[in-house]
N, CA, C and O atoms as a MOPAC input file, in Angstrom:
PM7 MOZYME 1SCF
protein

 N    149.67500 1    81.03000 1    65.58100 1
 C    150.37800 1    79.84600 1    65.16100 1
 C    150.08500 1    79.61800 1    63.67100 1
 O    148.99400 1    79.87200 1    63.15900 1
 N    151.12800 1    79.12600 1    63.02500 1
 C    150.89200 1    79.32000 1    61.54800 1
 C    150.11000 1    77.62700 1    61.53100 1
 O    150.02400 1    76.83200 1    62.46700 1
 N    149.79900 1    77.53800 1    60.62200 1
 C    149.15300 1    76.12200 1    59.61600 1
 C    150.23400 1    75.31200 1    58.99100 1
 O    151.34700 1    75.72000 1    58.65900 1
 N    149.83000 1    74.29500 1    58.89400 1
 C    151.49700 1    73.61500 1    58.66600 1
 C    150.44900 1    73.58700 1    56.46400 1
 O    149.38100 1    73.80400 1    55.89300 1
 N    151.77300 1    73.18200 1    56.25000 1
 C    151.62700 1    73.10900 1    54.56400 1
 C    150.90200 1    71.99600 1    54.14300 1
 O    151.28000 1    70.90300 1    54.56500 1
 N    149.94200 1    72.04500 1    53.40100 1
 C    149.28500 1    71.02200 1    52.76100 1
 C    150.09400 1    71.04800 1    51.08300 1
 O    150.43800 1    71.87400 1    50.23800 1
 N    150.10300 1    69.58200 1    51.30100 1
 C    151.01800 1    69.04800 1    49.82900 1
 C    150.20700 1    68.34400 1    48.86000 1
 O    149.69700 1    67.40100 1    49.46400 1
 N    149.73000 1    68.34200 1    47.28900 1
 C    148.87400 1    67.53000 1    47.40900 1
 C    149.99900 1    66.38500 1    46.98800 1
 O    151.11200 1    66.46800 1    46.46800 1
 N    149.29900 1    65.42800 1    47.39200 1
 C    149.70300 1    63.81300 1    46.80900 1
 C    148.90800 1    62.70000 1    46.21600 1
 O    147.70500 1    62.63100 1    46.46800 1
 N    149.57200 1    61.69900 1    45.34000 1
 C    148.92700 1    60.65600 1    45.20800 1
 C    149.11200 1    59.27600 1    45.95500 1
 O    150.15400 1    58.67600 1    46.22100 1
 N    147.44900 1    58.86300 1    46.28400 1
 C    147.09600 1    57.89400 1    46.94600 1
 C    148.13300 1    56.65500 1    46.72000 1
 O    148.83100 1    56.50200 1    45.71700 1
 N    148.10300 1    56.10700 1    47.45500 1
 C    149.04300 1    54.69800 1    46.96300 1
 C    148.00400 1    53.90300 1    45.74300 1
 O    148.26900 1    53.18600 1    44.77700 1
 N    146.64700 1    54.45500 1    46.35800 1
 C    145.72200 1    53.26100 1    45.40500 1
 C    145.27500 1    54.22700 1    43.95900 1
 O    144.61500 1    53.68300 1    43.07300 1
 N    145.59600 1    55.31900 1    43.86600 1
 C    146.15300 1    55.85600 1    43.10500 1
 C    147.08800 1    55.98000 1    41.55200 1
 O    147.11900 1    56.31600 1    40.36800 1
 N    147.77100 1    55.39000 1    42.73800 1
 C    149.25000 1    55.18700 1    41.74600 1
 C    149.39100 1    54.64800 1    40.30600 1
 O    148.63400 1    53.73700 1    39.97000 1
 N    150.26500 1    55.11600 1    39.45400 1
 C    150.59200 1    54.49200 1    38.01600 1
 C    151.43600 1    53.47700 1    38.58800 1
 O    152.07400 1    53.49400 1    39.64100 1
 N    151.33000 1    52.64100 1    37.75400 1
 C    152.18100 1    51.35900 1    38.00300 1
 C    154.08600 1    51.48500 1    38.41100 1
 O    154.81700 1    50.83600 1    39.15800 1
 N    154.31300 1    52.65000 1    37.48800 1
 C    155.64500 1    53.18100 1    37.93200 1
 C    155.81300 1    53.21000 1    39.17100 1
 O    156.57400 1    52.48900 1    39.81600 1
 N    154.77000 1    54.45000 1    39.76200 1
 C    155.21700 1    55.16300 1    41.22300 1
 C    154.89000 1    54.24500 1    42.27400 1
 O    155.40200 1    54.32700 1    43.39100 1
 N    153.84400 1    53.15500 1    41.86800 1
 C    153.02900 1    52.18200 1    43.03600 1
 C    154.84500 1    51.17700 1    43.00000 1
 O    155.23400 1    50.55000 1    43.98600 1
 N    155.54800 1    51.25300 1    41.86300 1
 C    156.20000 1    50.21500 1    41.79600 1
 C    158.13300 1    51.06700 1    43.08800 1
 O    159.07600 1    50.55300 1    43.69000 1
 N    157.63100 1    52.49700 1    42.80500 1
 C    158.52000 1    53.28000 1    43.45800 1
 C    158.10800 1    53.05500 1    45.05200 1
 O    158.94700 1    52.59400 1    45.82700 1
 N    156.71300 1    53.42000 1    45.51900 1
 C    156.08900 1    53.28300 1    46.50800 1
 C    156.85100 1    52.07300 1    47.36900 1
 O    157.46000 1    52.22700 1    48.42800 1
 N    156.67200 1    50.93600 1    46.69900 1
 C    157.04100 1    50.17800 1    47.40500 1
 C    158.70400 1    49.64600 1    47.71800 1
 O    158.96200 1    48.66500 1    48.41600 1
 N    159.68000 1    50.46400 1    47.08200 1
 C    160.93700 1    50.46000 1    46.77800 1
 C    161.22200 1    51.65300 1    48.29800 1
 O    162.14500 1    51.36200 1    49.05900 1
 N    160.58700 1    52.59200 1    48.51600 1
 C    161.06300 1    53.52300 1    50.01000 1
 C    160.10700 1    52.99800 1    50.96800 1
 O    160.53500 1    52.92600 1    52.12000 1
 N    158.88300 1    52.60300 1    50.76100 1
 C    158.17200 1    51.57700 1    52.21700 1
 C    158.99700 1    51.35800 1    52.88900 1
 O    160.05600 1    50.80400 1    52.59700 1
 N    158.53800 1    51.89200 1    54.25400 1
 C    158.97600 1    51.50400 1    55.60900 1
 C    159.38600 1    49.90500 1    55.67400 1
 O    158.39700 1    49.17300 1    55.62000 1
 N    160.49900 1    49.30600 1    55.76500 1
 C    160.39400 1    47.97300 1    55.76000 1
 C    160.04400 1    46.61900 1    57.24700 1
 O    160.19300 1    45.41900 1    57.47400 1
 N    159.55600 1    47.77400 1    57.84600 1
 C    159.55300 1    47.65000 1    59.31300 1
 C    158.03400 1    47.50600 1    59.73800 1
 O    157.45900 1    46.56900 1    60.29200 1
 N    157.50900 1    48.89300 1    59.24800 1
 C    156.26300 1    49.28800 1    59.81800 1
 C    155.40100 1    48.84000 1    58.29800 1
 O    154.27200 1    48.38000 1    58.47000 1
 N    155.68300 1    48.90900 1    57.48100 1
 C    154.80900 1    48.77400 1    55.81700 1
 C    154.49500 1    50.11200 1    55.87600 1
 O    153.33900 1    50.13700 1    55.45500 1
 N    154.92300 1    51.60700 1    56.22800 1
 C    154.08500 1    52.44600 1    55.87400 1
 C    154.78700 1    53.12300 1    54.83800 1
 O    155.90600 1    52.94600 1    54.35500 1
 N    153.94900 1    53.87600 1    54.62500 1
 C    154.64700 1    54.87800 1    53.48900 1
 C    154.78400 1    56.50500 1    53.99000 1
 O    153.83400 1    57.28700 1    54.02000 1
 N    156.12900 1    56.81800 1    54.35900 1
 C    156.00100 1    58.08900 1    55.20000 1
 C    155.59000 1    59.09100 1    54.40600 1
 O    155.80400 1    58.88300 1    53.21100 1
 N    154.82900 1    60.58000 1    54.79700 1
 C    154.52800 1    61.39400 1    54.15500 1
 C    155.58200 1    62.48900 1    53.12200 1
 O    155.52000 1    63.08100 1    52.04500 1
 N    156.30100 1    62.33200 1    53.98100 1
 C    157.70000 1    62.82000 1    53.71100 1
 C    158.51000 1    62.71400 1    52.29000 1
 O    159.19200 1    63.59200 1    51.76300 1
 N    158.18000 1    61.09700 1    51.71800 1
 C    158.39400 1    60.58600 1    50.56500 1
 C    157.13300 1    60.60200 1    49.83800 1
 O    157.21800 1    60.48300 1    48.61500 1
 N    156.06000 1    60.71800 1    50.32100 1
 C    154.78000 1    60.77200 1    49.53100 1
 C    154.62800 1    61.69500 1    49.14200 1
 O    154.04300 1    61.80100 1    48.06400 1
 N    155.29600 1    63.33000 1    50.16100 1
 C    155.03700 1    64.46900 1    49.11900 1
 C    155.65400 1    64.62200 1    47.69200 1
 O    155.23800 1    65.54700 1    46.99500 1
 N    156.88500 1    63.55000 1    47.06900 1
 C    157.41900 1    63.90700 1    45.81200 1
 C    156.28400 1    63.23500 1    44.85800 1
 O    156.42800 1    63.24500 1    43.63500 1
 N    155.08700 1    62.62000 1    45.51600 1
 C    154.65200 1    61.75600 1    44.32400 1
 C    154.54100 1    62.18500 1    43.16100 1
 O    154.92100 1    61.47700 1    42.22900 1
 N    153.80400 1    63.88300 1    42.85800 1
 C    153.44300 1    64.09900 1    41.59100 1
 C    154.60800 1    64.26500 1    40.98200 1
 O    154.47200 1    64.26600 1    39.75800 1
 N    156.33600 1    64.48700 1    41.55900 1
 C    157.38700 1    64.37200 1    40.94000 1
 C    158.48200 1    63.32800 1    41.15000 1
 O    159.58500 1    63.47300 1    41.67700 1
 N    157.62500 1    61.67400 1    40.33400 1
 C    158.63700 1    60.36600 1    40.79100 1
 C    160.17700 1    60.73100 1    40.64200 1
 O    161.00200 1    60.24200 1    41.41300 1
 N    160.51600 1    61.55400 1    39.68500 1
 C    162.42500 1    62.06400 1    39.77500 1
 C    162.72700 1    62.27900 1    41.00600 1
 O    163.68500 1    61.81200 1    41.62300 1
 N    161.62500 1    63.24100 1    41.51400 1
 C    162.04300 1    63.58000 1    42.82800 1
 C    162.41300 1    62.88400 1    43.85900 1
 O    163.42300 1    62.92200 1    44.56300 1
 N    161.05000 1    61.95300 1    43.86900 1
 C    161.43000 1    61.15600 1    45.00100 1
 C    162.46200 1    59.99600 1    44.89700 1
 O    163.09400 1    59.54800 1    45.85400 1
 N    162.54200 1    59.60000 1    43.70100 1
 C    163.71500 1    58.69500 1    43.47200 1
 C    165.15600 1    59.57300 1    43.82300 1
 O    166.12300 1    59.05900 1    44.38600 1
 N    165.11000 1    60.61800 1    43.49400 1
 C    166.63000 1    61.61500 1    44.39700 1
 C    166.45000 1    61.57800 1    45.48400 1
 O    167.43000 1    61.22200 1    46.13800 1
 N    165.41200 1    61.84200 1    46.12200 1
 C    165.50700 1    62.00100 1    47.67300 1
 C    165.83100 1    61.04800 1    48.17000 1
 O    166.57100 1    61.22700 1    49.13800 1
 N    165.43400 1    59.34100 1    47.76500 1
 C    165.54800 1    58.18600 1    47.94800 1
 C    166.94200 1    57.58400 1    48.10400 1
 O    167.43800 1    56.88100 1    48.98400 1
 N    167.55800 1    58.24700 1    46.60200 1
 C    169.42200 1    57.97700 1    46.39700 1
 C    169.95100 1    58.95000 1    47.50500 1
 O    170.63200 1    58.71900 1    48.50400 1
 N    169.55700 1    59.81900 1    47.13600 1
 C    170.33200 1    60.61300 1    48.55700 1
 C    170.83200 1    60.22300 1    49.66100 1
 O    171.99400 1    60.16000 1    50.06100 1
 N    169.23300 1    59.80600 1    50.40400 1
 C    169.24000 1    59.55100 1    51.55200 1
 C    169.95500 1    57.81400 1    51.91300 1
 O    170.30100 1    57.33300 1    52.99200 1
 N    169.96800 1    57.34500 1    50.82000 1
 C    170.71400 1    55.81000 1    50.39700 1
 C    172.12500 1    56.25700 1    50.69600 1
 O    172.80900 1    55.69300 1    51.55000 1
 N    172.51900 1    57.21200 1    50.02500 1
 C    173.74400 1    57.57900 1    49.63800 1
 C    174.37600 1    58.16400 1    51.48300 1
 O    175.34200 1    57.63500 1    52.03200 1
 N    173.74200 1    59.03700 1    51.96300 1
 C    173.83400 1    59.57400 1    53.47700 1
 C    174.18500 1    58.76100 1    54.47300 1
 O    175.15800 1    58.76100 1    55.22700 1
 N    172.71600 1    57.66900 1    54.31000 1
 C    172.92400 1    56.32800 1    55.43800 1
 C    174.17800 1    55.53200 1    55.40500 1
 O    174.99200 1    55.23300 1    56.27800 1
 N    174.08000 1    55.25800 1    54.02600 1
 C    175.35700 1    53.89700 1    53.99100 1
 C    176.22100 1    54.46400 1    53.26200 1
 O    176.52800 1    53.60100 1    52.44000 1
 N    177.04100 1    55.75500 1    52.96800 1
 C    178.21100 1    56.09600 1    51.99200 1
 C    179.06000 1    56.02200 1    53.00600 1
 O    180.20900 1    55.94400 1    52.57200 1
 N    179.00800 1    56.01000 1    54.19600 1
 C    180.33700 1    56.50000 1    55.44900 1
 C    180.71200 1    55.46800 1    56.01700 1
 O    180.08600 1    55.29700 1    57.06300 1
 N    181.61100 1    54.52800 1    55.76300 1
 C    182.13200 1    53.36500 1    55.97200 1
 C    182.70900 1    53.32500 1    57.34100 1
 O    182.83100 1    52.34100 1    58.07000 1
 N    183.13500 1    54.89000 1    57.62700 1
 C    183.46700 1    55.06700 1    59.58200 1
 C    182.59700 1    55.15500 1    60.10400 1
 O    182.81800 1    54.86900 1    61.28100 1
 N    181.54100 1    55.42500 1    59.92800 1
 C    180.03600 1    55.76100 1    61.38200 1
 C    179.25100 1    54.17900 1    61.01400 1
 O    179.04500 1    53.80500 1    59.85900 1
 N    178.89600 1    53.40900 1    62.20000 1
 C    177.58200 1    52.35900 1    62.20200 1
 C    176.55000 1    53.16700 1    61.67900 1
 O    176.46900 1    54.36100 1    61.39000 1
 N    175.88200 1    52.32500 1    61.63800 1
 C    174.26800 1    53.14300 1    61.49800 1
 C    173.44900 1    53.49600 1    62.48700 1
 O    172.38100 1    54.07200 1    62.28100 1
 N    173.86400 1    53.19400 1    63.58500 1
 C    173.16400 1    53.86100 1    64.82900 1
 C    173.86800 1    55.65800 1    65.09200 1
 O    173.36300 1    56.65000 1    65.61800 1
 N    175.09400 1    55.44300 1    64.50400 1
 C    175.93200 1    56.41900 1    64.41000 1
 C    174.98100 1    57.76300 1    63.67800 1
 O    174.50200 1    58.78900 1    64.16100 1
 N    174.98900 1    57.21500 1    62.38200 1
 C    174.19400 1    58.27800 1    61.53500 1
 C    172.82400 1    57.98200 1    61.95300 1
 O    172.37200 1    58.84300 1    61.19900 1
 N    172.28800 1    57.73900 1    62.23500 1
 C    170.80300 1    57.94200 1    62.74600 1
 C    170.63000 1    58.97500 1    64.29500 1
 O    169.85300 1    59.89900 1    64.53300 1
 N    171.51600 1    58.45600 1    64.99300 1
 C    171.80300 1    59.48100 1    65.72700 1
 C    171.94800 1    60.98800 1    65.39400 1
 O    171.39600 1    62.01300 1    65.79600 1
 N    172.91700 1    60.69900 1    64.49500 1
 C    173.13500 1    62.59600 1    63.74100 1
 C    171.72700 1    62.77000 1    63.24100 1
 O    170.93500 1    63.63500 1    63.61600 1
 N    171.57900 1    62.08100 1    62.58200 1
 C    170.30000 1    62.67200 1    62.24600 1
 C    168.74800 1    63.06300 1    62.88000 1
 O    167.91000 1    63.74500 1    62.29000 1
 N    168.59200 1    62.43300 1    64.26700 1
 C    168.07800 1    62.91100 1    65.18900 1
 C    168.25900 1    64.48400 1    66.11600 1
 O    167.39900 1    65.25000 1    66.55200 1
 N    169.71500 1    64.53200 1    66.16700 1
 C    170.03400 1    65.78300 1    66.54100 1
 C    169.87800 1    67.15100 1    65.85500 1
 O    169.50700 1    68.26200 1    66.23600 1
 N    170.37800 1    66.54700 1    64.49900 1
 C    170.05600 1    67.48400 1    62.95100 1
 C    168.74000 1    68.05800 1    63.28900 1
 O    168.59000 1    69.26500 1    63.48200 1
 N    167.47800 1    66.91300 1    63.38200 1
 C    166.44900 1    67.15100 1    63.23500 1
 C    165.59800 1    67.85300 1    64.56900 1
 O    164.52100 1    68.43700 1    64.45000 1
 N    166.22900 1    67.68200 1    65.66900 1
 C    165.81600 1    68.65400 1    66.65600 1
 C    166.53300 1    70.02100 1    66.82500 1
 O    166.02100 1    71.03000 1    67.31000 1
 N    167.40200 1    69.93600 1    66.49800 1
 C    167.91700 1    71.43100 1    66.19800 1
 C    167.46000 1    72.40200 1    65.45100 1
 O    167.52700 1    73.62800 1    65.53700 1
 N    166.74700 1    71.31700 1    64.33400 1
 C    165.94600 1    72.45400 1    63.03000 1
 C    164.48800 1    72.21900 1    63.32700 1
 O    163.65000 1    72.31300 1    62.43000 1
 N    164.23100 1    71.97300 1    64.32800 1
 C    162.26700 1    71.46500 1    64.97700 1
 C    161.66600 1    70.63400 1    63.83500 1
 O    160.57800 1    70.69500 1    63.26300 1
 N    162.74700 1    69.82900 1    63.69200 1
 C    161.81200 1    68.99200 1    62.27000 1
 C    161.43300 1    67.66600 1    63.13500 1
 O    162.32500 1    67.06100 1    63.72900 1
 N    160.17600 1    67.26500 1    63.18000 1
 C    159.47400 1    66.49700 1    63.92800 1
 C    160.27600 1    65.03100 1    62.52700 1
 O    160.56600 1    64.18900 1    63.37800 1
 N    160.58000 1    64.57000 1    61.58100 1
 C    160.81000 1    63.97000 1    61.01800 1
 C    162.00700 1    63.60500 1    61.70700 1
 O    162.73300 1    62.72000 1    61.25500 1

C-alpha cells in the first residue's frame, strides 16, 4: 500500500496577515474548520485564491442545477475517482 503525500503547510497560527486574512475567507462556515485540501495551497496564496474562485465559480455559475444538485455531482465525481474529499 502506498503512503499518502505529505504537503508541507502553514499553520493558521502561522500565517502572514494576508493568508490568515485568506484563511478565513474559505473556512468552513459551518464547522469553523479549515480543510486540508485548501491548506495545501498555503505556501502558494494565488493558488489557493484560484482554487477558491474556481470552486465559487463551479458551485454557483449554473443557474439550472440547485445546489444540492451540484453537490451531488460532486460526490459521485469524487467516488468514481476514490477521492475521499
Amino acid at each position: 500500500m502506498s503512503k499518502p503525500a505529505w504537503i508541507r503547510t502553514v499553520a493558521e497560527e502561522d500565517a502572514d496577515p494576508a493568508l490568515a486574512e485568506l484563511y478565513e475567507e474559505v473556512r468552513d462556515p459551518v464547522s469553523g474548520k479549515l480543510d486540508h485540501v485548501l491548506q495545501v495551497h498555503s505556501l502558494h496564496p494565488a493558488g489557493l485564491r484560484a482554487h477558491q474562485d474556481l470552486y465559487s465559480a463551479v458551485m454557483r455559475g449554473t443557474p439550472t442545477l440547485r445546489g444540492a444538485e451540484r453537490e451531488m455531482i460532486a460526490v459521485v465525481v469524487s467516488q468514481l475517482n476514490a477521492c475521499h474529499y
